[in-house]
N, C-alpha and C positions, 0 to 999 in steps of 0.2 A: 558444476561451475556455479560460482555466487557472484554478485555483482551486489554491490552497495553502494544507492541513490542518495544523493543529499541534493533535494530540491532542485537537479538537475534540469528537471523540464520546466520550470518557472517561467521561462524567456520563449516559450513554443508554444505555437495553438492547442488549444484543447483537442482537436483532432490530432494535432503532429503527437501529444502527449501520448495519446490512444495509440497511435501509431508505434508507437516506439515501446512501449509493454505489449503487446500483440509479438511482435518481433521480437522481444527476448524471451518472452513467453513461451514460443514455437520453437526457439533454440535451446530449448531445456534450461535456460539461467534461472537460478532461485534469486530472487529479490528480497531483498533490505532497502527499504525506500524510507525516506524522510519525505515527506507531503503533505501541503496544507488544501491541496482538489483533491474532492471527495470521487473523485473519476476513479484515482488508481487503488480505491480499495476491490474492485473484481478482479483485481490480477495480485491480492492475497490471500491469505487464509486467516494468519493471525495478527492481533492489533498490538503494541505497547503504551496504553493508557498513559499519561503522566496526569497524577492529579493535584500538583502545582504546588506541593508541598511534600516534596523530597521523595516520594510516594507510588508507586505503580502497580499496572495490575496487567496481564497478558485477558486478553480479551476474541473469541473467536468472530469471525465476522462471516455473512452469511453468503452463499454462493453467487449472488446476483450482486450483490455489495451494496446495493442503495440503502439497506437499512443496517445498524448494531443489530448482531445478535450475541445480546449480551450473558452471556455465558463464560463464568470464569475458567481459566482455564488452571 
């Protein structure tokens, strides 16, 4: 199952946000998220760079998510 986020949790606590990827997370849903908190990069694997002139790059991110591990993919 896929589920595709567009900024959906913008209007919820940073916990309810938590809350809410833990729980699809646990339900097997693969995520497509659109997000500007840096919270829900643990609950991805891979990134889609835009680099603001027409331009992108797939980018892996690292298991804990606090930092880029910038590794192209």
């Amino acid at each position: 199952m896929y589920w595709y986020i567009c900024k959906c949790t913008a209007a919820v606590s940073s916990d309810g946000e938590v809350a809410l990827y833990r729980a699809m997370t646990a339900a097997g849903i693969t995520l497509l998220s659109v997000a500007h908190r840096k919270a829900v990069r643990k609950f991805h694997q891979i990134a889609v760079v835009l680099d603001g002139d027409h331009g992108w790059e797939l980018q892996r991110i690292d298991c804990d998510g606090d930092k880029d591990e910038r590794s192209d993919l």
